[in-house]
C-alpha positions in Angstrom: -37.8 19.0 56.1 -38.9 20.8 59.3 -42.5 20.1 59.0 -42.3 16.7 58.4 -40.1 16.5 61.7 -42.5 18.1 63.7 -45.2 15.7 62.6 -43.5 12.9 62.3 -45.5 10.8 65.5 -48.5 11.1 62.6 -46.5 9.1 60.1 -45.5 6.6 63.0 -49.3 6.8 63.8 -50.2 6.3 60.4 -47.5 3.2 60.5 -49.4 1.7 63.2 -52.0 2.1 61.7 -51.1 -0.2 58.2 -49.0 -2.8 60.4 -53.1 -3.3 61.7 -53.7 -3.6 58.7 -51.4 -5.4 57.4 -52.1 -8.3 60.3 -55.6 -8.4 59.6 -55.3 -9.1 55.7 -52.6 -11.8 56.8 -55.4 -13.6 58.6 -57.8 -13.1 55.6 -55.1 -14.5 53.4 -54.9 -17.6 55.6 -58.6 -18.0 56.5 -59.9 -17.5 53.2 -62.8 -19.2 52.7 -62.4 -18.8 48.9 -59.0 -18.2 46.6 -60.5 -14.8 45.8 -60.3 -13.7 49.2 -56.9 -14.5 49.5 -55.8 -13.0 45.8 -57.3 -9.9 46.9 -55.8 -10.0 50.5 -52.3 -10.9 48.8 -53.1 -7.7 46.9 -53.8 -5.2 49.7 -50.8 -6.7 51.6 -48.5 -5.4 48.8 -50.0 -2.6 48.8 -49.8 -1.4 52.6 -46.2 -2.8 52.6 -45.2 -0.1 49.6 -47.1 2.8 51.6 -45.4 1.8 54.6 -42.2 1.8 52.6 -42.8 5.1 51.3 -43.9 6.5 55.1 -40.5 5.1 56.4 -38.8 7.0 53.5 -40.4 10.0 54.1 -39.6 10.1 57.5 -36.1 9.0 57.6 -35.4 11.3 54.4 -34.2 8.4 52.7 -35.3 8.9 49.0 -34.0 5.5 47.7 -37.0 4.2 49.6 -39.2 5.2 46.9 -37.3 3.3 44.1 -37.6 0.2 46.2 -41.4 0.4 47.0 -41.7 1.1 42.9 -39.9 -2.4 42.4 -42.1 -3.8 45.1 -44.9 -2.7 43.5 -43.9 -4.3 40.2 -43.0 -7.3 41.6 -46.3 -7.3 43.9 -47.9 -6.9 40.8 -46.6 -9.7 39.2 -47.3 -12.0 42.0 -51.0 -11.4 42.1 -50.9 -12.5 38.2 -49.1 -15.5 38.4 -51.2 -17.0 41.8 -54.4 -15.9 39.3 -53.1 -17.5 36.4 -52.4 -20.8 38.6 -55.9 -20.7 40.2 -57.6 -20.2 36.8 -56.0 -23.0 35.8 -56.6 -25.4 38.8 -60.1 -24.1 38.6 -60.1 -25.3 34.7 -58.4 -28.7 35.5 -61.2 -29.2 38.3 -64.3 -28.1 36.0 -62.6 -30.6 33.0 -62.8 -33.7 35.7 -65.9 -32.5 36.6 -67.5 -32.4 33.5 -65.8 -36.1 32.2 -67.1 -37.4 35.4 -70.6 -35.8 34.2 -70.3 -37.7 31.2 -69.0 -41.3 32.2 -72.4 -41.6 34.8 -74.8 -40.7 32.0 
């Protein structure tokens, strides 16, 4: 445990570095322009916030952390395919109107 108190300051460094991170992907996720963009950004968000979870457990020898950043992950994981599921299915909704509109004009 010695090493990783002597260098620590590049784990806070590295935790700087992923709250960056972590801010810019929150202004993709809002921004967009498409839902894919923001799937994906929803994605990386989890992801940062697990390795920052880990980082934090590392450093304050806390080994619980890493049980909790596994249930994050699941539930991060789970997330992402229920906001696809729901955007395939908007999409599909959209494309049906669509394609009846289509069909009443001709």
């Amino acid at each position: 445990m010695a090493l990783v108190e002597q260098f620590a300051w590049i784990f806070y460094i590295i935790l700087i570095i992923l709250a960056l991170m972590l801010v810019l992907c929150l202004i993709r996720a809002v921004i967009g322009p498409r839902i894919a963009d923001r799937l994906v950004s929803v994605n990386m968000m989890g992801t940062m916030i697990m390795c920052i979870i880990v980082i934090l457990g590392v450093v304050m020898d806390e080994g619980y952390l890493a049980d909790i950043a596994l249930i994050y992950a699941m539930i991060s994981f789970l997330a992402v395919v229920v906001l696809t599921k729901v955007y395939t299915g908007v999409y599909l909704e959209q494309k049906d109107k669509k394609n009846k509109r289509q069909k009443e004009g001709k």
